[in-house]
N, C-alpha and C positions, 0 to 999 in steps of 0.2 A: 074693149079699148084697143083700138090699133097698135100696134107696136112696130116701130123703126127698125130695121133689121142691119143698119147701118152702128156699126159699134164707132163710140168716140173717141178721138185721140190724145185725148186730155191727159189721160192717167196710162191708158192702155199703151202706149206708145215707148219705145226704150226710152232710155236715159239717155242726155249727152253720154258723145265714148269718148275718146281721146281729145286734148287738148285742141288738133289740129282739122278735127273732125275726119279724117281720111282712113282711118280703121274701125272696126269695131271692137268696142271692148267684150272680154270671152262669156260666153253664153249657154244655157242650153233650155230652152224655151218648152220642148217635149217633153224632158222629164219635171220640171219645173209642172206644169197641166197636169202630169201623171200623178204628181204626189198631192195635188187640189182635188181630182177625182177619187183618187182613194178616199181619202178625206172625206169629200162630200158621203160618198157610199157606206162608209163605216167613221164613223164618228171617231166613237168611244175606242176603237183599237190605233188608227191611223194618224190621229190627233195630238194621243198620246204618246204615241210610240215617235212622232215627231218632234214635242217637248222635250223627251230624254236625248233627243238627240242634237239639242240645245239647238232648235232649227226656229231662224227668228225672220221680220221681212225683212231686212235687212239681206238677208241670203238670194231672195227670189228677183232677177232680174228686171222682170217687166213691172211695174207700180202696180199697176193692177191685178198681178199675181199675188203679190206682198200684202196688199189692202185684204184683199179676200182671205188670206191666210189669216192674217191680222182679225178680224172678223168671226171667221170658225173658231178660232183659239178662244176668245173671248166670251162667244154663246158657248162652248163646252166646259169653261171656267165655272160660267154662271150654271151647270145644271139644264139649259135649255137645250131644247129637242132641235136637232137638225134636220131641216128637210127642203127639197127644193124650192117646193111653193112659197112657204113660210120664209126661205132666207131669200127669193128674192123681192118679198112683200117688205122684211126688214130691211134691203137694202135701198130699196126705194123710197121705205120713209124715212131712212135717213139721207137723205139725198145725194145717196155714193153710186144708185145703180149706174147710171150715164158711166161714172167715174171706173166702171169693170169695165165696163161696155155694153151694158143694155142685158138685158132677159138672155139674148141668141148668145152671148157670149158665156155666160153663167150654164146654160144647157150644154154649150158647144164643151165646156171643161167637164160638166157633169157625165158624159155620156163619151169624153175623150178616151179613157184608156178601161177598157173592157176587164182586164186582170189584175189583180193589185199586187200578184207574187212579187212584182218586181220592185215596189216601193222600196224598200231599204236599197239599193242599188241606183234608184234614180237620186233619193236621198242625198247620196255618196256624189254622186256628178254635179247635184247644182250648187253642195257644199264647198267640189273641186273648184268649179268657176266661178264664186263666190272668193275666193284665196284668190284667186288670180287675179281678177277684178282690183282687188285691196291690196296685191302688188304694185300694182300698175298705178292704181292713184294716190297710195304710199310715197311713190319715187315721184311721178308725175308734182306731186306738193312740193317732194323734198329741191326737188331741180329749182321751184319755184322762188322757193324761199334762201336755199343759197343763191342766186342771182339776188335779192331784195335784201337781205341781210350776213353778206360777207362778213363782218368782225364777229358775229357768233360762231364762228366756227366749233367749237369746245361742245355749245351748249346743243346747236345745233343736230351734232353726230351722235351725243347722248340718246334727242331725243325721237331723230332716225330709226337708231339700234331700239330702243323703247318701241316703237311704233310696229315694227318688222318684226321685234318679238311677240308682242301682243296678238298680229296674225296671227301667228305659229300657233300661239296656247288658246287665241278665239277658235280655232280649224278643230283642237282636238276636243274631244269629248269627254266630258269628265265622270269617271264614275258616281252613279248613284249611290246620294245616302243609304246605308242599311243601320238604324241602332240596332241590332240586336251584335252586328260586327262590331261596332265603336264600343257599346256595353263589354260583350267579350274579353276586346282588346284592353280596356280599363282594368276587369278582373286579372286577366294573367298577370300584368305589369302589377298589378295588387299583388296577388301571390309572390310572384319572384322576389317583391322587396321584402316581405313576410318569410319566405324562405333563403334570404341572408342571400339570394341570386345578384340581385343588383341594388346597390345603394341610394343610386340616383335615376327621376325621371330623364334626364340628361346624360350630358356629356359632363361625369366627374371634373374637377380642375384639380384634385391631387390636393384639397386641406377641407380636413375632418369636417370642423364647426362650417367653413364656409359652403362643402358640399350639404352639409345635414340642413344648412338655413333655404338654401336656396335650390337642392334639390336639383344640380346639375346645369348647364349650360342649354336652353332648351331652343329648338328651332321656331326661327322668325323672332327672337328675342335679341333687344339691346342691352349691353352689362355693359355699364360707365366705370371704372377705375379713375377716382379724382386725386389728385394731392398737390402741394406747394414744390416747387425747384427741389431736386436732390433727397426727394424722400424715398425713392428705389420705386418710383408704379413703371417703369421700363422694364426694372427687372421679375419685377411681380408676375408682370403679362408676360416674358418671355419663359418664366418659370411654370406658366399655365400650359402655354404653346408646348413646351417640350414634353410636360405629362399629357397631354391631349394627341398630338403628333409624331412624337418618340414612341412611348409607352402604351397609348390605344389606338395608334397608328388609322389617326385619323385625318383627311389630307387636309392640311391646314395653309389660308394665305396670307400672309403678313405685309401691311402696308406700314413701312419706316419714312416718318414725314423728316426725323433729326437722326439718325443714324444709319451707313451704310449697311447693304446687306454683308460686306467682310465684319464690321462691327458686332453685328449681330448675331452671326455663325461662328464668331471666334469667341464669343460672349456663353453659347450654347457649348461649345465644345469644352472650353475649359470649367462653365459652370456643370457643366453634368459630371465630367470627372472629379469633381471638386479639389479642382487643382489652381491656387490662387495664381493671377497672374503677376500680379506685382515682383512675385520669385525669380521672373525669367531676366536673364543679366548676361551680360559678358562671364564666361567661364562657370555658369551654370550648370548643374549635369543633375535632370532627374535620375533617382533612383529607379531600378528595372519594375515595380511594381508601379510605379506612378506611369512610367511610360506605357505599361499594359490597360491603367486605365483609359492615359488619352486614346490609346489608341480605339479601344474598344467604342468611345464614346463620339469620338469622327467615324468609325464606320456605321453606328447606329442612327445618327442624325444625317451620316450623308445617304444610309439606306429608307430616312423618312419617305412621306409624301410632305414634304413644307417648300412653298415658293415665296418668295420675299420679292416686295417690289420697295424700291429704294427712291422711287422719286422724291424730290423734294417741290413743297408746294404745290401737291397734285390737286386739282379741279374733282369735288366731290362727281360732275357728270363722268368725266373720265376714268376718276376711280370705281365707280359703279360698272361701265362699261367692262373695265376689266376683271372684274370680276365678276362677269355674268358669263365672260366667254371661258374664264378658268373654269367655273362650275359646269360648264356646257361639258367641257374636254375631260375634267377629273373628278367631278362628283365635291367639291368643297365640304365639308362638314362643318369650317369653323372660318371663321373672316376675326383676324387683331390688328388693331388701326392705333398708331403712334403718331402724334395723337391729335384729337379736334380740331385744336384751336391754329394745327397748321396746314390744315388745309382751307379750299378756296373756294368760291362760290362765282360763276361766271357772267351769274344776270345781271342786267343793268340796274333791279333792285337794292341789290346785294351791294350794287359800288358805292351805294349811296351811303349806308348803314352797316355798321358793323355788327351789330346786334341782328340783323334783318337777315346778315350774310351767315352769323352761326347757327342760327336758326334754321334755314335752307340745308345747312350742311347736317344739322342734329336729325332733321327732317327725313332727309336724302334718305343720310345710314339707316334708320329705322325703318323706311321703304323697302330698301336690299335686304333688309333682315326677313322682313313679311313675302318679298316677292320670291328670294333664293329660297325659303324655308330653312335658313341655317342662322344659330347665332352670332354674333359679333361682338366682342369684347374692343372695346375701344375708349381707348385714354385721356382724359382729359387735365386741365389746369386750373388749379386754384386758385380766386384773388387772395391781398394781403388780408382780408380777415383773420385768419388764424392768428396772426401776428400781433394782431394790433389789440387781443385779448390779453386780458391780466390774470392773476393768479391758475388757479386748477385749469381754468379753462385754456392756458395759453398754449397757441399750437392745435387745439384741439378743431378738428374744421366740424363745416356743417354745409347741409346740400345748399343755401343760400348762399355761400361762396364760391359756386361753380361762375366761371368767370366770362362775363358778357353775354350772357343769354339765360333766361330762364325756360326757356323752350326745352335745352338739355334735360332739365329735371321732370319734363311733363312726356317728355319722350321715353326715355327711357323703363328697364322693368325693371332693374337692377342699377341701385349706385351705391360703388362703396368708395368710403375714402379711408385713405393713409394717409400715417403721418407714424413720426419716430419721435418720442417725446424730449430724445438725448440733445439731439437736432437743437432743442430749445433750452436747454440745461445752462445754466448761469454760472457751476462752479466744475471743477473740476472731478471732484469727489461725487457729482450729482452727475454727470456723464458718466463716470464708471459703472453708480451703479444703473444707471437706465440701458445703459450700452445693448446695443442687440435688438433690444426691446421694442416689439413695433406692434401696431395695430389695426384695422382694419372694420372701420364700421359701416356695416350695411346698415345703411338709412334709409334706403328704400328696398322694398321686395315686394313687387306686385302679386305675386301668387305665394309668398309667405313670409315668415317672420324678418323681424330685423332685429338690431344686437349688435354689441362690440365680437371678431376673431382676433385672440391672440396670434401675434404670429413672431419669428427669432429673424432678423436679417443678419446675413454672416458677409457683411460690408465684402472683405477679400473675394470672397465666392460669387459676389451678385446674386444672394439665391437668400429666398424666404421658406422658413421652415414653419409649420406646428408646433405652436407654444400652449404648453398647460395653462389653463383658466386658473389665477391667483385668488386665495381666499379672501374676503372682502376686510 
């Protein structure tokens, strides 16, 4: 049967390059042939060794480099034998040969590069212009789309910095699965807790029962803190932050949606020295030991790693954004968000529904917990249910009170709520004795138990202590 020696320009042909057609977008056409031919030659080494190297058509410039790659990959999936004849007998009866460019073109790759030493190397090049490519029509969209849609500006930039990142971590290569390393890893972290090494799979938060239930603060995880106005969850999370930041000096970033960062820092200094503030007056004079502690306790929190960002009504995109560039620069370990229900949602969905907007936001935070691989403790608000219960139960919440959205409660892996039963107390004598008295129920624990933690709030202090489990 005759055969056309004239290849087609259907598929074979580049891509549009630039918007204005007068450049070409970057390329490299040579090594792109190089790594088809090894292939073609060696199957089973070349095929494979290009899988691990997460090399997809997407990578390969010309369409009909990509199609054929696409192709190989797919007979070596299936167990079929690779060979010239045979593949271009298969690509014919699927009616793609035209679409390489005929027979001459499939020889002309097969018989292109003589040595395959240099496959990992050509690999490397057409990955490089592959990134470059997907700069170029990253920004080329982004121009686009701010001219089309100027009042997104917020959501827009978010989803920019998203896109540019995802280059970045599509380019790199990700180490291959080994169980017998993840196996391994499992047993020591078994040992160590067995040998009293370490308590938690986590990051401890500094109370007993709620480390032992939940087994540390674990990366890519959401930890909800829910309660009604004035039950102390500010100072709960800021109590965490400082055994997490202070004490396993871990670099931690705190978003305050209601309170300044001086708030917060003057909050941390005198609750660490547990030195109440209401004390401080006209004509006040700490004693020389108290002043040893403030002192020691501003220099230990101002020698943290903690950065606090104070805005008020910040845009879940913008807070995401900033917190991708903190982790970029300092390695984050721990993200505390004050809290939920004030921050903001920018889509034009979102303006519609209030419900639709915390949702996006519950959404969001859960996303940054999965993409940073760090946890997030972040706070949220209770409706009046508690309230509006009678006897034993009154005051007492429950995760259907989480307020304006039930997405919260499907998102999250962790929710606990507070509440201080005094708060609710009718007499006088029923305040004293509940005084202090607080608690803290994990209702949810995706990876383990749930349960009422005792815990002591020392009001003056702003600080939540370990309280003994009471006999029943």
């Amino acid at each position: 049967m005759a055969v056309s020696t004239e290849a087609p320009v259907l598929q074979s042909a580049p891509p549009s390059d630039s918007d204005d057609g007068s450049r070409t977008l970057p390329n490299a056409l040579g090594p792109e042939k190089s790594i088809l031919s090894s292939m073609l030659k060696d199957p089973q080494r070349y095929i494979t060794e290009a899988r691990e190297e997460s090399l997809t058509r997407e990578h390969f410039y010309l369409p009909a480099h990509g199609l054929l790659f696409e192709t190989l990959c797919e007979l070596n999936d299936k167990g079929n034998e690779i060979e010239l004849v045979s593949l271009v007998q298969l690509l014919h009866d699927r009616g793609i040969l035209d679409d390489i460019g005929g027979r001459p073109a499939v020889a002309d790759i097969y018989t292109y590069s003589p040595n395959a030493s240099h496959f990992a190397t050509h690999l490397k090049i057409v990955k490089e212009k592959h990134v470059l490519r997907s700069i170029i029509r990253t920004c080329t969209e982004s121009i686009a789309e701010a001219y089309e849609n100027p009042e997104d500006t917020s959501v827009l930039l978010d989803q920019v910095e998203q896109e540019v990142l995802g280059i970045r971590q599509g380019s790199e290569t990700k180490a291959s699965f080994d169980i017998r390393t993840e196996v391994a890893e499992v047993w020591t972290k078994f040992q160590e807790v067995l040998a009293g090494e370490v308590e938690t799979q986590g990051i401890p938060m500094g109370y007993t029962d709620l480390d032992g239930m939940s087994k540390g603060l674990k990366p890519g995880e959401m930890f909800v803190i829910a309660a009604r106005p004035s039950m102390g969850k500010t100072s709960l999370m800021m109590n965490i932050v400082e055994h997490v930041c202070v004490d396993q000096n871990v670099p931690t970033l705190v978003f305050s949606c209601e309170m300044t960062a001086f708030q917060i820092v003057q909050r941390l200094v005198f609750s660490r020295a547990r030195f109440a503030q209401s004390r401080i007056g006209k004509g006040f004079k700490p004693s020389k030991e108290e002043l040893l502690k403030l002192k020691r306790s501003t220099k230990e929190i101002a020698e943290s790693k903690l950065w606090i960002d104070d805005t008020a009504g910040i845009p879940i995109d913008t807070l995401r954004a900033k917190a991708r560039r903190r982790h970029r620069e300092d390695k984050i370990g721990l993200i505390a968000i004050d809290y939920l229900q004030l921050l903001k949602s920018n889509t034009r969905q979102a303006s519609n529904s209030r419900e639709r907007e915390i949702g996006e936001i519950s959404a969001g935070i859960k996303a940054l917990a999965k993409e940073l691989n760090v946890p997030i403790l972040v706070l949220a608000q209770l409706n009046r249910g508690p309230e509006s219960r009678t006897g034993s139960s009154l005051g007492v919440p429950r995760m259907s009170d989480l307020r304006e959205s039930g997405t919260i409660e499907q998102d999250a892996d962790m929710i606990g709520l507070l509440y201080r039963s005094a708060y609710y107390a009718e007499t006088e004598e029923e305040k004293e004795e509940l005084a202090g008295k607080s608690e803290l129920v994990l209702a949810k624990n995706r990876n383990g138990e749930t349960g009422h933690i005792p815990l002591t709030f020392i009001a003056e202090l702003m600080r939540f202590e370990t309280r003994a489990h009471e006999a029943d």
